[in-house]
C-alpha positions as CSV (number, residue, x, y, z in Angstrom):
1,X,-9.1,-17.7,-0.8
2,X,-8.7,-17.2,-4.0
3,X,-8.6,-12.9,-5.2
4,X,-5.6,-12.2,-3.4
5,X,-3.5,-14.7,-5.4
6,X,-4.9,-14.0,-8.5
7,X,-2.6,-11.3,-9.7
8,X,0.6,-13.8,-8.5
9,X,-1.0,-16.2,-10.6
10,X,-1.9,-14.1,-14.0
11,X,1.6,-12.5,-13.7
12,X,3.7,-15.6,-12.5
13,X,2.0,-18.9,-13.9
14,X,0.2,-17.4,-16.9
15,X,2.8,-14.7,-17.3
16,X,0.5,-11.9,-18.1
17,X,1.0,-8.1,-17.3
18,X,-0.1,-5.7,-15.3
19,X,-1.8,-4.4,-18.3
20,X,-3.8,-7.6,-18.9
21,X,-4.6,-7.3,-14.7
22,X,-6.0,-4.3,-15.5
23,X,-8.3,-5.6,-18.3
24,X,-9.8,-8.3,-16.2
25,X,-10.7,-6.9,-12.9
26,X,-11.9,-3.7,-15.3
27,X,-14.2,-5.6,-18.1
28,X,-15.3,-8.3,-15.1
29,X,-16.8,-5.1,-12.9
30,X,-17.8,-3.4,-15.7
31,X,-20.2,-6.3,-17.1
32,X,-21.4,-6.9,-13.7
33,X,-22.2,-3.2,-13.4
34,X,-24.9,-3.6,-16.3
35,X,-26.4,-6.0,-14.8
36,X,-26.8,-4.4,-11.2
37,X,-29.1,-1.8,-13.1
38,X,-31.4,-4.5,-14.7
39,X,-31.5,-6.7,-11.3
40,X,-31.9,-3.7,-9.4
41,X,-34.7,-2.5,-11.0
42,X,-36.1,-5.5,-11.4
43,X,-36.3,-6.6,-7.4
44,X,-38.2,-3.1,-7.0
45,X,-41.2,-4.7,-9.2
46,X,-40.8,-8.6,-7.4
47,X,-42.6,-9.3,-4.4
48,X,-39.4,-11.1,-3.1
49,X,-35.9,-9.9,-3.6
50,X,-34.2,-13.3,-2.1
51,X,-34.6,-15.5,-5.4
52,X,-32.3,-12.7,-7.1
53,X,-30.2,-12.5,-4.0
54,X,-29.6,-16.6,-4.4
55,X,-29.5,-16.8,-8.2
56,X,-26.4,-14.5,-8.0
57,X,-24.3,-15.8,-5.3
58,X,-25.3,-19.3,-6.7
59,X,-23.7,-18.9,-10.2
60,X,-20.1,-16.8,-8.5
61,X,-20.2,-19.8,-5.9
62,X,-20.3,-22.4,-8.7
63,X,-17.5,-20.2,-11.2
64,X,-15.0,-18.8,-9.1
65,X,-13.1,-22.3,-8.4
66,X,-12.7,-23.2,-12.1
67,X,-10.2,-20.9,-12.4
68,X,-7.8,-23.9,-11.0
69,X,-8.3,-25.1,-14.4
70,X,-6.9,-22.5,-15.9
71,X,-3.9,-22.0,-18.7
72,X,-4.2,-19.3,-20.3
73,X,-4.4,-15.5,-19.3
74,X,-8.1,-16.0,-21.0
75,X,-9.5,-18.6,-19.4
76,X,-9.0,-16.6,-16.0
77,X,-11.1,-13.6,-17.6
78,X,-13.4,-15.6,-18.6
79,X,-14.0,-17.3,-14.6
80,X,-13.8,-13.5,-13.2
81,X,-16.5,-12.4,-15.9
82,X,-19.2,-14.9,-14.9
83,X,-18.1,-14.4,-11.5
84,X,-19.0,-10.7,-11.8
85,X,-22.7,-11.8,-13.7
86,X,-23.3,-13.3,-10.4
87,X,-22.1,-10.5,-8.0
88,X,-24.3,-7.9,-11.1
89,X,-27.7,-9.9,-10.2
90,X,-27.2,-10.1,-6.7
91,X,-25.8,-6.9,-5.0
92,X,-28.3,-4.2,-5.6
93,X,-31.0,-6.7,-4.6
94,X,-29.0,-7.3,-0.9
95,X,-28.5,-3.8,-0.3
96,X,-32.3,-2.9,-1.1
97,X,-33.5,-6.2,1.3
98,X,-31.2,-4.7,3.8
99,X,-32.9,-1.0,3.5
100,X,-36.1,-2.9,4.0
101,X,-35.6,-4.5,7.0
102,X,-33.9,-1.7,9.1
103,X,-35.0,1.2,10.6
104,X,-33.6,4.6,8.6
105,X,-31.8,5.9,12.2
106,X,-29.5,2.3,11.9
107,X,-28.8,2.1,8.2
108,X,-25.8,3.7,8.8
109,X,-24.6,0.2,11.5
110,X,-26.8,-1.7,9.5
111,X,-24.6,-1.7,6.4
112,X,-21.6,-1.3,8.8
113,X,-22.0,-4.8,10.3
114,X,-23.2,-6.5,6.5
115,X,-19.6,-5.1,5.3
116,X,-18.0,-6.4,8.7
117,X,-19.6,-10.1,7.9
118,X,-18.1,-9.5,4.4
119,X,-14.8,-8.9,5.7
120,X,-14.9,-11.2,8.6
121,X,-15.0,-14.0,5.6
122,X,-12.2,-12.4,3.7
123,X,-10.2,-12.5,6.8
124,X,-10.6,-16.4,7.5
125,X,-10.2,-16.8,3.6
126,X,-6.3,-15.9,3.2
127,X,-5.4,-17.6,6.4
128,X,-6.8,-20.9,4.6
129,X,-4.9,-20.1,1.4
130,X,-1.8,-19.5,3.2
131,X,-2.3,-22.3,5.1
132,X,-2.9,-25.0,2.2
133,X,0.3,-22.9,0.2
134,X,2.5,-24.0,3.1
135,X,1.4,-27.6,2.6
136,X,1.5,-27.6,-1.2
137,X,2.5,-24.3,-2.5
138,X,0.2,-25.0,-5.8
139,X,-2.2,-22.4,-6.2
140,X,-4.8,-24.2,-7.9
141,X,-5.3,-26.8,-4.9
142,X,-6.4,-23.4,-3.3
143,X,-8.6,-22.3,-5.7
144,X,-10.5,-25.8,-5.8
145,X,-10.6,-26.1,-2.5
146,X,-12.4,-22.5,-2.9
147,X,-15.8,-24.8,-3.6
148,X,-15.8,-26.0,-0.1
149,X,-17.1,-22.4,1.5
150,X,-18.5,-21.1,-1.2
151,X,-20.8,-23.8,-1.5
152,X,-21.6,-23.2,2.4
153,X,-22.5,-19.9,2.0
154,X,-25.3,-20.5,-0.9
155,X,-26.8,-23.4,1.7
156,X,-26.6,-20.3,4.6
157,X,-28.7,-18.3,2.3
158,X,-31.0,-20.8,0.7
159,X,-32.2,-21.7,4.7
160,X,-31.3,-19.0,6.8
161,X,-32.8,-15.9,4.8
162,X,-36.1,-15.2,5.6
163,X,-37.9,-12.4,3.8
164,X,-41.4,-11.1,3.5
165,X,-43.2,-10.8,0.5
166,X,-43.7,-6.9,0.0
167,X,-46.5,-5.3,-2.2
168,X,-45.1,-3.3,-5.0
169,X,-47.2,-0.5,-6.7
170,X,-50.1,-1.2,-8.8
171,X,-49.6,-1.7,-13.1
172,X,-52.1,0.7,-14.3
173,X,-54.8,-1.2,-16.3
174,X,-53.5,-1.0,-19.6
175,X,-49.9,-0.4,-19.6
176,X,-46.3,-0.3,-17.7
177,X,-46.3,1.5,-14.5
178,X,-43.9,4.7,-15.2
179,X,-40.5,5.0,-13.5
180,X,-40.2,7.2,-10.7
181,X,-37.3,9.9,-11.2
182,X,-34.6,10.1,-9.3
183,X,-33.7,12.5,-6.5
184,X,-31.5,15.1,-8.2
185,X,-29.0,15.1,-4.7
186,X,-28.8,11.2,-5.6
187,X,-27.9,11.9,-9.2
188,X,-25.8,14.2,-8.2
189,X,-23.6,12.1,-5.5
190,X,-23.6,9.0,-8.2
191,X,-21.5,11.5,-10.3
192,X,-18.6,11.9,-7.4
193,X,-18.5,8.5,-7.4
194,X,-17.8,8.1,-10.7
195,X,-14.9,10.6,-9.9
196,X,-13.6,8.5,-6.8
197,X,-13.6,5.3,-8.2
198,X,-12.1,6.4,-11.7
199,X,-9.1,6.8,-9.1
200,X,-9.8,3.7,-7.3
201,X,-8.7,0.9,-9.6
202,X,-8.9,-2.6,-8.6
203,X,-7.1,-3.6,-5.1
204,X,-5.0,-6.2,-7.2
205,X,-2.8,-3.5,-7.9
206,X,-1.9,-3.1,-4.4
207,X,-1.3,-6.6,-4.3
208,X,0.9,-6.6,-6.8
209,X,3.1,-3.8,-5.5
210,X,3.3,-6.1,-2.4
211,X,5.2,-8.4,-4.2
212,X,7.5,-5.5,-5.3
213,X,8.3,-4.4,-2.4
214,X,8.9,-7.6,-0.9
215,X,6.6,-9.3,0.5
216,X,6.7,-13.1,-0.4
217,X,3.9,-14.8,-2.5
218,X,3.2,-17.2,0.4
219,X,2.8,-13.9,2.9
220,X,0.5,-12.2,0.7
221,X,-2.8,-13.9,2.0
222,X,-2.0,-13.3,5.1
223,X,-1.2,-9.7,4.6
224,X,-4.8,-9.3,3.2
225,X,-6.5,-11.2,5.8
226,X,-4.9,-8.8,7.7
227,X,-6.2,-6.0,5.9
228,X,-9.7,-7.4,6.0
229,X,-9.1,-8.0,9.8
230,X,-9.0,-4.4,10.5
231,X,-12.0,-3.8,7.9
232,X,-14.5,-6.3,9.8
233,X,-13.5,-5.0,13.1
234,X,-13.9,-0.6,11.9
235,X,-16.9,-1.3,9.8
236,X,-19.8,-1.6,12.1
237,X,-18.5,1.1,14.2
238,X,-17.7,3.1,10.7
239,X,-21.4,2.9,10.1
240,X,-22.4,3.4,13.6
241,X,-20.5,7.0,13.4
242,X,-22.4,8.0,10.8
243,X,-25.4,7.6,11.9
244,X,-24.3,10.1,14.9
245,X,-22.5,12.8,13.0
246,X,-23.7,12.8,9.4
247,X,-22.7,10.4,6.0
248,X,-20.8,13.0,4.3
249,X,-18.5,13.4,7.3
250,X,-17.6,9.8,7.3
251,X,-17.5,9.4,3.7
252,X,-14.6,12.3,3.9
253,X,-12.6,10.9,6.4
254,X,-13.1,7.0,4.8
255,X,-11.5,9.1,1.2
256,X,-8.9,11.2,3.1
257,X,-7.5,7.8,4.4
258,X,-7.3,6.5,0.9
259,X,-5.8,9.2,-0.5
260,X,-2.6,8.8,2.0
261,X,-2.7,5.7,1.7
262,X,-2.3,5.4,-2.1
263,X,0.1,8.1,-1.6
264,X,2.1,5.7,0.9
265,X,2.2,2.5,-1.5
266,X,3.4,5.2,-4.3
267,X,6.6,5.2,-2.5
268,X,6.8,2.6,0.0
269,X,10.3,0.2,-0.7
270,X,10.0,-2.3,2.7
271,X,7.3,-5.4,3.4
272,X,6.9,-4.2,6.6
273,X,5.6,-0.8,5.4
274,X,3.4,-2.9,3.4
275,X,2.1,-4.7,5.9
276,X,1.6,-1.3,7.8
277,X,-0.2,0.3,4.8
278,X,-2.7,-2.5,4.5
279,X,-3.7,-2.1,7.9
280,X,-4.2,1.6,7.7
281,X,-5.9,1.2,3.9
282,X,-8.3,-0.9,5.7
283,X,-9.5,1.5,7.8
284,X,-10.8,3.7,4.7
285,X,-13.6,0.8,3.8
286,X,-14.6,0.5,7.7
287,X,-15.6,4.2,7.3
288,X,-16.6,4.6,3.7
289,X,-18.1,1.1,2.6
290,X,-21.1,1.1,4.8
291,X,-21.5,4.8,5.1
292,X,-21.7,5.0,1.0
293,X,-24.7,2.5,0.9
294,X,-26.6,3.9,4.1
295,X,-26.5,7.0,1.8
296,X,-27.7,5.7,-1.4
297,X,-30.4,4.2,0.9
298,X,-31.3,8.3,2.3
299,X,-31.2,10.1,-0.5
300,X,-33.4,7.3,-2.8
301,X,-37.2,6.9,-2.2
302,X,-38.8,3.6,-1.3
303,X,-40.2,3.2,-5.0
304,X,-36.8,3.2,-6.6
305,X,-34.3,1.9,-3.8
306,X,-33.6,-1.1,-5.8
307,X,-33.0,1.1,-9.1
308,X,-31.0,3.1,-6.9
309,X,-28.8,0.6,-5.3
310,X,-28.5,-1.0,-9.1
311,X,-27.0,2.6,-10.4
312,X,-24.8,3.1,-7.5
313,X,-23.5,-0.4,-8.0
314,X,-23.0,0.4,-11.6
315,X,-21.6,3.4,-11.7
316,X,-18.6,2.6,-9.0
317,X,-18.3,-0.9,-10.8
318,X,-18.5,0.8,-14.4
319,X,-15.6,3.3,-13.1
320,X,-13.3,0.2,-12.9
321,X,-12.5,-0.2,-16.0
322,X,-11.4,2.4,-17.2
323,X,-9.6,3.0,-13.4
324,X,-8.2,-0.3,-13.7
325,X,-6.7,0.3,-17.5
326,X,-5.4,4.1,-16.7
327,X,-3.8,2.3,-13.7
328,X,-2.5,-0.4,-15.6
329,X,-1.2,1.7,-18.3
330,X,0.5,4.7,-16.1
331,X,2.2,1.7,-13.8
332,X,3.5,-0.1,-17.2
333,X,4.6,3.2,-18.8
334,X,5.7,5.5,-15.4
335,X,6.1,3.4,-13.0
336,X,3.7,2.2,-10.2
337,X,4.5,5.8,-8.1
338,X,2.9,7.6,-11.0
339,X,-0.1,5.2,-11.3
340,X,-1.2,5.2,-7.4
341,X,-0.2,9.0,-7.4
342,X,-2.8,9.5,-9.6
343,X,-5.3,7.4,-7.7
344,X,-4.8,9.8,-4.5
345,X,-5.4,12.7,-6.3
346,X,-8.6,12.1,-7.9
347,X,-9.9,11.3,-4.3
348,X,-9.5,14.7,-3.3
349,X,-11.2,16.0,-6.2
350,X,-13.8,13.6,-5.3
351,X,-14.3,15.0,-1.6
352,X,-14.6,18.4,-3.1
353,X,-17.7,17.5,-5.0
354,X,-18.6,16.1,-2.1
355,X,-18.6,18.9,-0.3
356,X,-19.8,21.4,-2.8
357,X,-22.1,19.3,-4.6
358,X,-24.1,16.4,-2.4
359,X,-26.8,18.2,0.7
360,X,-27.1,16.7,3.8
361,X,-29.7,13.3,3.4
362,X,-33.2,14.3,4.5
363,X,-34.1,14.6,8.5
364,X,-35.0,10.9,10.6
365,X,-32.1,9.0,8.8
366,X,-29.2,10.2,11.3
367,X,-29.4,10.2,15.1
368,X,-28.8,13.8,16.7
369,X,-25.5,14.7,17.8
């Protein structure tokens, strides 16, 4: 309900510029990126991994509607920052639990269908927003009314999460058990991220060239929801796929998508290309969201999957800021066809290093052709 007005409201009500935009989705992802690396490796020495998963949603649950209170560019910076704290305890913990309870041959639709339940959420999300905008066209009744759900979704978790208590390795009497290191493919594949998503600033920027190109303020929740429509109905499937014919297959085509797409809002000048752009942008996280983790989840050991997921998560959220401020920056200086131009290109130096650079994951986590 409420991310998809969020740049509307910074650059309309609070008059800020795409510059600051690019400041707070950057600094917000990048201090949640830190703390994915402590929580990460933190759930891998817990017996349970739910008290971190509910600790973080909790505190982004409790945050995210104060930004109705609002009036200054800061105060909305300061809502999306301890918004992030809660997404940087929570998400490597998730993605491990999820590891954990699957069999290796369904990671792949196992991460699939979590993104699809993600985006399923987004989609009924917008539709509210719009909805209540019709009635009252104030944003901040929507983003108070944002409590309602989120407040839902903690209770969901707090009673219908059930989890086993696991048995992590043995302290050695008399000091710290030592860190496993990391698989050298996994470092390896952590450092094309880094090149994607330095490319892959924050979709706010997208929303914002919405609104250039037409669309109205009270159609742009609906164009996301939209956009997450097609995203919760690909993503199991996306996963599914790669499972069948390899990660780094899917992974490809999920970044080939992007790249045309960026390449389309570069130069798009009609709402309804927008609209069509969206729908076809979606179809690069249905492929590439669930795919990325189920690969994370391969190429890390059992020992360090929560470290793993907590460096994945921080690298790709790290990347966002400075995406988000060379974004910012080229769009304020050149021009928004210069800024997403950029993003589009960096994609397919990103495949390459996939391709050249990242093996196969290990045999038993794909299903034969």
């Amino acid at each position: 309900m409420i991310y998809p007005l969020l740049p509307a409201f910074l650059t309309g009500t609070l008059r800020a510029g795409p510059a600051f935009l690019g400041v707070v989705e950057g600094l917000a992802e990048t201090v949640a990126a830190v703390l994915k690396i402590v929580s990460g490796g933190l759930s891998d020495r817990l017996r349970r991994r739910k008290p971190l998963v509910v600790a973080g949603y909790a505190l982004s649950s409790a945050v995210r509607p104060l930004v109705a209170l609002a009036t200054a560019p800061a105060h909305v910076l300061a809502v999306r920052v301890f918004d992030r704290v809660g997404k940087g305890v929570r998400s490597a913990p998730r993605d491990a639990l999820v590891a954990q309870v699957v069999a290796p041959l369904d990671r792949g639709r196992a991460y699939g269908f979590q993104r699809a339940m993600d985006n399923a959420g987004a989609v009924i999300g917008p539709l509210a927003a719009s909805a209540v905008l019709l009635a009252t066209s104030e944003l901040r009744v929507v983003f108070a009314l944002a409590a309602i759900p989120a407040a839902a979704a903690v209770a969901t978790l707090v009673f219908g999460v059930r989890e086993e208590p696991r048995s992590p390795a043995p302290v050695p009497a008399g000091g710290s058990r030592p860190s496993r290191p990391l698989e050298p493919s996994f470092v390896r594949y952590l450092a094309v991220l880094a090149v994607f998503t330095l490319g892959n600033s924050s979709d706010a920027f997208l929303l914002l060239r919405a609104q250039e190109a037409g669309v109205a303020v009270v159609a742009i929740p609906a164009v996301w929801s939209l956009h997450n429509v097609v995203k919760a109905g690909v993503s199991t499937w996306g996963g599914t796929l790669s499972d069948r014919v390899g990660r780094r297959r899917v992974i490809l085509g999920g970044w080939a998508i992007y790249a045309l797409a960026y390449a389309g809002f570069a130069v798009v000048s009609s709402a309804l290309a927008v609209v069509g752009l969206f729908c076809f942008y979606g179809l690069y996280y249905a492929l590439a969201e669930g795919t990325e983790r189920a690969l994370v989840a391969d190429l890390a050991g059992e020992e360090t999957r929560g470290r793993a997921f907590g460096l994945y998560h921080a690298v790709t959220g790290a990347a966002l800021l400075p995406a988000s401020l060379l974004t910012g920056f080229l769009w304020q200086r050149f021009g928004a066809p210069v800024a997403l131009g950029t993003g589009a290109a960096l994609a397919g130096v990103a495949a390459l290093g996939l391709l050249t650079l990242v093996p196969a994951p290990p045999s038993g986590t794909e299903r034969s052709s």
